[in-house]
C-alpha positions as CSV (number, residue, x, y, z in Angstrom):
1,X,78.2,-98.5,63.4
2,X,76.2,-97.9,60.3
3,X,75.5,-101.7,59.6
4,X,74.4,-101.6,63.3
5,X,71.2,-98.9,62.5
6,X,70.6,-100.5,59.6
7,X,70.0,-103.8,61.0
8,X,67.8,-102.5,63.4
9,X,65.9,-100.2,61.2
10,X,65.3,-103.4,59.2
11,X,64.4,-105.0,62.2
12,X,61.8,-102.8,63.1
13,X,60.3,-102.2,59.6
14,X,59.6,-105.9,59.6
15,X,58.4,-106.1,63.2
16,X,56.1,-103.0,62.1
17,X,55.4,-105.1,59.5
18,X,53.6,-107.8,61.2
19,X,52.0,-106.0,63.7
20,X,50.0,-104.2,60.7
21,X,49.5,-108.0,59.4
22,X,48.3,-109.4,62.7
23,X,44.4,-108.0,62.6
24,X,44.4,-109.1,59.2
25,X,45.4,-113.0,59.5
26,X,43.4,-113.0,62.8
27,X,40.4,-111.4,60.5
28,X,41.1,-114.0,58.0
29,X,41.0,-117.0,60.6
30,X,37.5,-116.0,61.9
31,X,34.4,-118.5,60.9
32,X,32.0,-117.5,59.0
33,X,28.9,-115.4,60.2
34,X,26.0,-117.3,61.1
35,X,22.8,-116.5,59.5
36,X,19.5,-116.6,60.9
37,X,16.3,-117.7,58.8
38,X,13.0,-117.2,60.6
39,X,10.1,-119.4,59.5
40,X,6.5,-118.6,60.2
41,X,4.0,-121.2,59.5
42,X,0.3,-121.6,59.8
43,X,0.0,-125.4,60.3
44,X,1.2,-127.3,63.5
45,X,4.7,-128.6,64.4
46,X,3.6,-132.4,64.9
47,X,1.9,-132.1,61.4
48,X,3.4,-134.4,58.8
49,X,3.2,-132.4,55.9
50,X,4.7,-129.4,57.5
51,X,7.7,-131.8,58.7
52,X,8.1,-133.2,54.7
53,X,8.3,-129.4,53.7
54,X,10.9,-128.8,56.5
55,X,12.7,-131.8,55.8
56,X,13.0,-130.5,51.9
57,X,13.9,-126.9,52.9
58,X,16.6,-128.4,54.8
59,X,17.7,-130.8,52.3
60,X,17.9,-128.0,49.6
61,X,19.7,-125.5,52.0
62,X,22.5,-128.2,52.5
63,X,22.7,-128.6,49.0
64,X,23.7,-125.0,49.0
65,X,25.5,-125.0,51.7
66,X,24.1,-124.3,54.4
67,X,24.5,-125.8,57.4
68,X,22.0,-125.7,60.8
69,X,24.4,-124.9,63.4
70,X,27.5,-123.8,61.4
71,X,26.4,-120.8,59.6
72,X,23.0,-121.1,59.7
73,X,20.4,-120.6,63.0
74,X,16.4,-121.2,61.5
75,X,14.0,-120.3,64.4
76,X,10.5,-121.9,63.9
77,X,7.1,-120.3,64.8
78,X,4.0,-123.0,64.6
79,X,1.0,-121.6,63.8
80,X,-0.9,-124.7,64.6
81,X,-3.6,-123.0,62.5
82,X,-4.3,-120.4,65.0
83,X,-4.8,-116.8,63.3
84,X,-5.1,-115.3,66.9
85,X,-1.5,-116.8,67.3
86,X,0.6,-114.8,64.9
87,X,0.9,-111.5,66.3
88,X,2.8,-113.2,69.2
């Protein structure tokens, strides 16, 4: 009878066990946050210079890591060299 209780007292230390686990692994598992980089500009978005710089930005973030759409959002706001434009 003994061996009986102590097979299910094992049983449920190691059932306990992995229900403390679970939230951890299913933490683990989780991607990675995505970031958001807001960039505000004076110039147009057809300009060509302003695309050069934003294909370097880019170029360097990837170099670090970064990725647009897998942990990184960037949301754009073109000036077009329109002061009155900004506040908006």
């Amino acid at each position: 009878m003994q061996f009986g209780q102590l097979r299910r007292r094992e049983f449920i230390a190691l059932l306990s066990g992995a229900a403390a686990a679970w939230p951890l692994a299913a933490r683990a598992q989780q991607g990675q946050r995505m970031r958001r980089i807001s960039v505000l500009t004076s110039i147009a978005a057809d300009d060509p210079q302003g695309q050069a710089r934003n294909a370097a930005f880019l170029q360097e973030l990837g170099h670090l890591g970064w990725q647009v759409g897998r942990n990184l959002q960037i949301d754009y706001r073109w000036g077009g060299g329109d002061a009155a434009r900004y506040p908006g």
